[in-house]
VMD Tcl script that draws the C-alpha trace (Angstrom):
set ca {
  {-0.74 23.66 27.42}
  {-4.62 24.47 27.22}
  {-6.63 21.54 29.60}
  {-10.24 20.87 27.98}
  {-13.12 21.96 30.35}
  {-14.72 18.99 32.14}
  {-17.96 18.16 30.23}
  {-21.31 19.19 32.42}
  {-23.43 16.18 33.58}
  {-26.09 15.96 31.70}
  {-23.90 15.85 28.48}
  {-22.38 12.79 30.11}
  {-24.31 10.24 28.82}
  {-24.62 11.98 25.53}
  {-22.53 9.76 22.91}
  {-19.62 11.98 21.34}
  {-20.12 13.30 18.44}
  {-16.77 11.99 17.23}
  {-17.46 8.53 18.31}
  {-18.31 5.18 16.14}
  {-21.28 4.37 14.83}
  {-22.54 1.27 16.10}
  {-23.40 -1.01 12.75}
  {-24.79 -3.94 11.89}
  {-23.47 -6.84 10.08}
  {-22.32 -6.36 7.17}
  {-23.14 -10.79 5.41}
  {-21.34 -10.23 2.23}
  {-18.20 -8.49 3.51}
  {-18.19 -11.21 6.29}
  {-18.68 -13.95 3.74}
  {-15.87 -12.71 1.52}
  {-13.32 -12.79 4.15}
  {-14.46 -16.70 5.80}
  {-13.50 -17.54 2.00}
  {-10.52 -16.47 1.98}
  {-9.45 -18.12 5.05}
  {-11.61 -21.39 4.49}
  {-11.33 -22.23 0.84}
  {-8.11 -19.93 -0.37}
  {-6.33 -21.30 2.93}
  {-4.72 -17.88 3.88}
  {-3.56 -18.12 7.37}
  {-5.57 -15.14 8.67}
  {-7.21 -12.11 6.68}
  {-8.83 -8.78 8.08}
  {-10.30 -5.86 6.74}
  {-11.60 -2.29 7.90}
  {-14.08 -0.19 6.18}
  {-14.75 3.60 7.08}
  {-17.51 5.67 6.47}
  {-17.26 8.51 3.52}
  {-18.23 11.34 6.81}
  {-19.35 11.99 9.94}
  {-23.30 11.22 8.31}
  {-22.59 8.43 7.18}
  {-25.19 5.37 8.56}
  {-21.85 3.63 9.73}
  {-18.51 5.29 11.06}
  {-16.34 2.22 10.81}
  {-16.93 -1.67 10.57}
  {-14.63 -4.65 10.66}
  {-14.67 -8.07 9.13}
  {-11.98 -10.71 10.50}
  {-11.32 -14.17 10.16}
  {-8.65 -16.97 10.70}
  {-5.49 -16.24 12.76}
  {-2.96 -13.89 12.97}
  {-0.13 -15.98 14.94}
  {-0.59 -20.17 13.91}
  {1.76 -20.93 16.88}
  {-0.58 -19.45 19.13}
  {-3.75 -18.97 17.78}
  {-4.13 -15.75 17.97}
  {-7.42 -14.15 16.65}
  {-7.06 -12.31 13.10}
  {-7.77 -8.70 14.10}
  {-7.75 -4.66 12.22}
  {-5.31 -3.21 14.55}
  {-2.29 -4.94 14.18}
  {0.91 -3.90 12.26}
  {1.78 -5.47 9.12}
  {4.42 -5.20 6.14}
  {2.27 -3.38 3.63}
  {4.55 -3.96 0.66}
  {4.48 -1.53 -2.66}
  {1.38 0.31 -0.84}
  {4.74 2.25 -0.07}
  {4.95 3.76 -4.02}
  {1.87 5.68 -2.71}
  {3.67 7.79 -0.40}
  {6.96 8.12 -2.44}
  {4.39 9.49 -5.04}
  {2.85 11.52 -3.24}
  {6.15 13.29 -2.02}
  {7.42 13.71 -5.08}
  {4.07 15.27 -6.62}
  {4.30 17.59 -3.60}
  {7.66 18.57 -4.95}
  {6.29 18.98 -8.35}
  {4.20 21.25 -6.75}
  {6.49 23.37 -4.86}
  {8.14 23.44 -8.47}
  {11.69 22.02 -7.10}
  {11.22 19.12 -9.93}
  {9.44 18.84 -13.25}
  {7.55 15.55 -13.68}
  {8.32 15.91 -17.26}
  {12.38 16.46 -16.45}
  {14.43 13.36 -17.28}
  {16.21 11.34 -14.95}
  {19.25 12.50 -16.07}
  {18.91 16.23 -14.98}
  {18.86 15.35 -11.45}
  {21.27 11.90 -11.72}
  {23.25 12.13 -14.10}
  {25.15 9.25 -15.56}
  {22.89 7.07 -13.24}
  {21.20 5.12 -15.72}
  {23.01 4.65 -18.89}
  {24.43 2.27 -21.64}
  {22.88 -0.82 -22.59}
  {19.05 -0.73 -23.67}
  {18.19 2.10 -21.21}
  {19.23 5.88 -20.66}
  {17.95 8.75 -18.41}
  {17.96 11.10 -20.65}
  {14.94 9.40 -22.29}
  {12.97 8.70 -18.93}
  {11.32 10.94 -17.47}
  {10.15 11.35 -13.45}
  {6.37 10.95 -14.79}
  {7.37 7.51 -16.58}
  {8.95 6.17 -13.74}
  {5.68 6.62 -11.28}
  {3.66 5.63 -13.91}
  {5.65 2.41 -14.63}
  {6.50 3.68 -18.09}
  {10.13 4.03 -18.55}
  {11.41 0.86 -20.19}
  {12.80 -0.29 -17.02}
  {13.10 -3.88 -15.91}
  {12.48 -4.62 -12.10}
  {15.70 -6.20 -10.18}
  {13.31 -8.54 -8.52}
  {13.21 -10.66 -11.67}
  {16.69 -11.35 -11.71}
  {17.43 -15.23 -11.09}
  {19.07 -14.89 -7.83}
  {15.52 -13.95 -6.68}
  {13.82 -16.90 -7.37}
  {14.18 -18.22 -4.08}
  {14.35 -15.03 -2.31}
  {13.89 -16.80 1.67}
  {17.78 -17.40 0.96}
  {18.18 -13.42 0.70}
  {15.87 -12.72 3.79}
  {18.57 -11.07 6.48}
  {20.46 -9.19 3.64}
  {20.99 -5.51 3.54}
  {20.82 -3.88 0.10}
  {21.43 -0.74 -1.02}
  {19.48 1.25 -4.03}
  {22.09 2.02 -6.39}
  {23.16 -1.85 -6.40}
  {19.47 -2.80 -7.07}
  {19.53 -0.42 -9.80}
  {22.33 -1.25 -11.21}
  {21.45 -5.08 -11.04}
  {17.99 -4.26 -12.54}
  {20.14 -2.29 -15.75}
  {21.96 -5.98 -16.44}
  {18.57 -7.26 -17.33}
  {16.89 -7.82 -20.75}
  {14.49 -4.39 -21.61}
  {10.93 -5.43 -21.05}
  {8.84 -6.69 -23.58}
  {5.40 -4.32 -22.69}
  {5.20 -0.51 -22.66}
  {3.76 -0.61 -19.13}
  {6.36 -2.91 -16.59}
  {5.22 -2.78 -13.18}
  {9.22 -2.27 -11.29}
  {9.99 -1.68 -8.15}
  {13.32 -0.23 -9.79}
  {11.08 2.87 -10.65}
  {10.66 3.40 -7.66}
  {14.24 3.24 -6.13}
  {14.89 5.98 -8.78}
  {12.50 8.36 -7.37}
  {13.62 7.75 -4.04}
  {16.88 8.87 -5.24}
  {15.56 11.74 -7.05}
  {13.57 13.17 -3.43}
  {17.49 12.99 -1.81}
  {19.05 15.06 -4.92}
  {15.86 17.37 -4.91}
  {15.85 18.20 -0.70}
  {19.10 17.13 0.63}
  {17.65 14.13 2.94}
  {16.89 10.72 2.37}
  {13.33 9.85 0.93}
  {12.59 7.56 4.23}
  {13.15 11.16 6.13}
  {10.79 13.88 3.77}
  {7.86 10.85 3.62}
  {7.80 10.93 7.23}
  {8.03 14.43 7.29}
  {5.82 15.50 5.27}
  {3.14 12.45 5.53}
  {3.71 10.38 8.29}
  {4.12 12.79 11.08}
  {1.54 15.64 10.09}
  {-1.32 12.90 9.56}
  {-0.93 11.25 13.23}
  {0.15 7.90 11.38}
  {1.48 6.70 14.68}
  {1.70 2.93 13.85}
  {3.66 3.61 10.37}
  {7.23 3.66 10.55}
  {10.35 2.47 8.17}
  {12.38 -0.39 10.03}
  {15.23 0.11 8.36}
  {17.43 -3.11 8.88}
  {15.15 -4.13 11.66}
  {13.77 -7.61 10.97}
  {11.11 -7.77 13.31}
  {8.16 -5.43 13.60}
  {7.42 -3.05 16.17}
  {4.66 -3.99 18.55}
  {1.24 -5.86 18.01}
  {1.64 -7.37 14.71}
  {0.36 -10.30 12.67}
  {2.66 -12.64 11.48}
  {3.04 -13.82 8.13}
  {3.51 -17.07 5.98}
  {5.05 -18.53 2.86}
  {5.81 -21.92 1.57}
  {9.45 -22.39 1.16}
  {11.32 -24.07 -1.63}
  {10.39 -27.91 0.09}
  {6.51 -26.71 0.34}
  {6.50 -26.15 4.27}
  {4.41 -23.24 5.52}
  {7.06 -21.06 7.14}
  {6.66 -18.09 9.03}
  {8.23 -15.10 7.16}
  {7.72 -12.57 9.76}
  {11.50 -11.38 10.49}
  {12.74 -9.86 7.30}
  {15.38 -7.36 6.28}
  {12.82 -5.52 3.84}
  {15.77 -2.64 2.63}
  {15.12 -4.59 -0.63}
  {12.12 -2.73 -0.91}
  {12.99 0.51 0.16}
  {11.03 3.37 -0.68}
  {9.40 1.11 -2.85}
  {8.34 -1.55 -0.20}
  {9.51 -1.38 2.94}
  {6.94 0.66 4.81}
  {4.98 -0.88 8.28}
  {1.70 -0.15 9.04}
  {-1.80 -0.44 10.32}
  {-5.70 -0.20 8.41}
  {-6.13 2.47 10.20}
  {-3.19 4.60 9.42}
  {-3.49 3.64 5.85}
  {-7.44 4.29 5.30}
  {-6.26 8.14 6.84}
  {-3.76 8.12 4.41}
  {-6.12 7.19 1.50}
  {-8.95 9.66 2.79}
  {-6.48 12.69 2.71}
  {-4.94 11.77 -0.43}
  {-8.15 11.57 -2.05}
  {-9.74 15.04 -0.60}
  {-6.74 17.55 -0.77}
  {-4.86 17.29 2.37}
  {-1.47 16.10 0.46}
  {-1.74 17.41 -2.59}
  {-3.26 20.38 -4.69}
  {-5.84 19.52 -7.02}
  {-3.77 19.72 -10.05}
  {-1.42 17.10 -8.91}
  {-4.41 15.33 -7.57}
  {-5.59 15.09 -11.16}
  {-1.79 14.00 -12.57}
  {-2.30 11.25 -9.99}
  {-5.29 9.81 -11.63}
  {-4.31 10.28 -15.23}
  {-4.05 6.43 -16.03}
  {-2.72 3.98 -18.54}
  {-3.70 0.58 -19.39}
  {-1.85 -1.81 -16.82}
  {-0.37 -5.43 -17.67}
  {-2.66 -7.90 -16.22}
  {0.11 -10.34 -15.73}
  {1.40 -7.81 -13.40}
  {-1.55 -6.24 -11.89}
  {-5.44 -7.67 -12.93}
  {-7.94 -7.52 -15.20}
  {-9.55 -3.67 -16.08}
  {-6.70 -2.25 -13.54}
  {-5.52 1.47 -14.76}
  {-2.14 2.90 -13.27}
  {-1.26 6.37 -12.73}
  {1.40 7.80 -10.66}
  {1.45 5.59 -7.51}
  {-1.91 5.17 -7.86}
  {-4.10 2.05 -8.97}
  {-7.61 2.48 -10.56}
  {-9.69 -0.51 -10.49}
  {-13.38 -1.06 -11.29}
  {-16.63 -1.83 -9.20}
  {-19.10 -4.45 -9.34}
  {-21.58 -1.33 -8.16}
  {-20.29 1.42 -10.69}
  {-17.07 3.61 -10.69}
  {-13.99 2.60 -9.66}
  {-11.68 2.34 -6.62}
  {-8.20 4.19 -6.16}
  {-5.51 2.69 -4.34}
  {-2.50 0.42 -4.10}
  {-1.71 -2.98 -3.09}
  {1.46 -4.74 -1.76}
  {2.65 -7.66 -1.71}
  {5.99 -8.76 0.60}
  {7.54 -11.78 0.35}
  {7.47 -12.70 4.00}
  {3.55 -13.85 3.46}
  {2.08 -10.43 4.39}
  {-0.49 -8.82 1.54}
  {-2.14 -5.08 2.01}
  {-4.37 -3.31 -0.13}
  {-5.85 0.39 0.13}
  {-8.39 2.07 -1.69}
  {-11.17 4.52 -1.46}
  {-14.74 4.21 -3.33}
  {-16.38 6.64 -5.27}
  {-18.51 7.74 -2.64}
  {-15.73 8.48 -0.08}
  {-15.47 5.29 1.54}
  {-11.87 3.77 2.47}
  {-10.95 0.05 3.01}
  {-7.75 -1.50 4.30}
  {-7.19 -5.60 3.71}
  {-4.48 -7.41 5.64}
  {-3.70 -10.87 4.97}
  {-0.45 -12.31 6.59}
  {-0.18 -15.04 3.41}
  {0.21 -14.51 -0.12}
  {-2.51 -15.65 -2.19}
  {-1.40 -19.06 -4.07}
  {-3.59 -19.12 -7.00}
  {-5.07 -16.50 -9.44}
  {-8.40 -17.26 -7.77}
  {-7.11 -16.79 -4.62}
  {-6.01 -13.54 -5.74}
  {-9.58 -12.69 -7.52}
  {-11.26 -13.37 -4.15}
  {-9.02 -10.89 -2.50}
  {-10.08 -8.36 -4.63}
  {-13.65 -9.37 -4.06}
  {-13.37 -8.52 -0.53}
  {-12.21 -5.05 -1.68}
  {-15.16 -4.87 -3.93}
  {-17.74 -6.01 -1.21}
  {-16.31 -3.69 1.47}
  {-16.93 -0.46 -1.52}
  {-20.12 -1.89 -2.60}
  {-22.27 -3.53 0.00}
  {-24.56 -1.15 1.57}
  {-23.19 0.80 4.01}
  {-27.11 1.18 5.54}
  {-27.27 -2.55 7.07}
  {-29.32 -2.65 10.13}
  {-27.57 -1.48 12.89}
  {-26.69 -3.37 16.40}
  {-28.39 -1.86 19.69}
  {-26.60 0.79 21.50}
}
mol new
graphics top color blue
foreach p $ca { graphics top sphere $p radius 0.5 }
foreach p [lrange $ca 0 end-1] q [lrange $ca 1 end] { graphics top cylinder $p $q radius 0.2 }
display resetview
């Protein structure tokens, strides 16, 4: 094991050169997030910006607000976990683009090749849906989460559930009426198309090949586990008889590979960053990624574009921002994306925004953390 050499004296005092930035305040970002908590009521919301490079005027800034435990009061903060909801699709994207790559499965391929007899009769049939259409949200398939049993999902909260059920529940519903249908179900597909493909479970090749290389130490699947792992914010959602419960401790399997992933800002703005600059993928799957159709904005928003795992979503300052965003129903709502000028933002909230405003300001904060100037006077050393 090679030790570093201790560092000479008079570099001591020297700051490193891999350490943060000291920046200043950052009003609009700050005033973005008070909103949220003051006039949207979410429990607690945080966000954490970082810098497009090492020359960038500001390495990393934060902007918190409102709590992240009601019981206790607990300050609102960047670093802990959280349930980061269909932000998940962008890894089980990326995993399968990287087996596009390695040319063990054809985007283009349908279903059927690789399951067969998994999704036929009725309105729907594999051997019309191709892997590309289910990333993309595309193939004509209904999500399970709009069945009727899930309109009061808290009563479902400790179950275990299994893919192929899901899928096969989602197949008993009515085709979708739009050409674009945001569904988890695509997603749960895929999954089982990385376990045909390699041999191991999805869970196992995302942490394999993303999790583990990229130091993502706070990102983990919990499985059946219905608490998280370590520092975490709770989360919040008003049950059927309007009472603010705390949705923290959830069996998430519902989700799977489509939903189920824990994380952190940080580990997710390092994801984003080496998505976006090569480290995942090669650039021609890079550039599959970001080939985009028009997205429902009764399932998404406004001017939102969806490729494969990957949302594109316009700036108040120019361009656009590529990301995801998930929701769980527990209360907890994430949301990566990086700008066009490198910069990544993570947003944690640990309650679901109520009210289509409430869910405009959210994205505000995203746009404010991409836009406002990343130049703002600094603090003194």
């Amino acid at each position: 094991m090679a030790v570093a050499p201790a560092a000479a004296p008079a570099a001591a005092a020297q700051p490193s050169r891999d350490a943060p930035r000291a920046c200043g305040p950052h009003p609009a970002l700050s005033r973005s997030v008070h909103h949220l908590v003051a006039h949207d009521r979410i429990a607690g919301a945080a966000v954490l910006v970082t810098g497009a490079g090492p020359d960038a005027p500001c390495a990393r800034w934060t902007a918190t607000d409102g709590t992240a435990e009601l019981r206790t009061g607990r300050p609102m903060n960047t670093t802990d976990r959280l349930r980061v909801g269909s932000v998940t699709k962008t890894f089980t994207a990326t995993v399968v683009l990287q087996l596009a790559a390695e040319r063990r499965l054809s985007l283009d391929a349908p279903v059927e090749r690789y399951l067969p007899g998994l999704i036929r009769g009725g309105a729907y049939d594999g051997r019309r849906i191709t892997v590309r259409q289910l990333l993309q949200h595309t193939s004509g398939l209904p999500d399970y989460l709009d069945a009727p049993e899930w309109q009061h999902i808290e009563r479902l909260r400790y179950r275990h559930f299994e893919p192929r059920r899901l899928i096969a529940r989602a197949l008993r519903l009515p085709r979708p009426e739009h050409a674009w249908h945001y569904a988890t179900t695509n997603y749960l597909v895929a999954g089982l198309i990385v376990r045909e493909v390699t041999g191991h479970s999805p869970e196992a090749e995302i942490s394999r090949r993303i999790i583990a290389p990229l130091g993502l130490h706070d990102t983990y699947w919990p499985g059946d586990e219905t608490r998280v792992r370590g520092p975490h914010s709770h989360s919040y959602f008003t049950a059927d008889d309007g009472r603010r419960v705390d949705g923290t401790a959830w069996n998430t399997t519902f989700g799977g590979v489509g939903g189920a992933l824990v994380s952190t800002p940080a580990d997710l703005t390092r994801f984003a960053r080496a998505l976006l600059t090569g480290r995942l993928l090669p650039a021609p799957q890079r550039a599959e990624m970001r080939r985009t159709v028009a997205a429902d904005p009764d399932r998404l928003w406004p001017g939102a574009r969806y490729g494969l795992g990957l949302i594109s979503s316009p700036l108040s300052c120019g361009g656009n921002w590529w990301g995801h965003a998930g929701t769980v129903p527990g209360g907890h709502r994430a949301l990566v994306a990086t700008g066009p000028d490198g910069r990544a933002v993570a947003v944690a909230l640990n309650e679901v925004p109520a009210t289509l405003q409430a869910e405009q300001d959210f994205l505000d904060v995203v746009d404010q953390a991409l836009c406002e100037s990343p130049s703002a006077e600094r603090t003194p050393a």
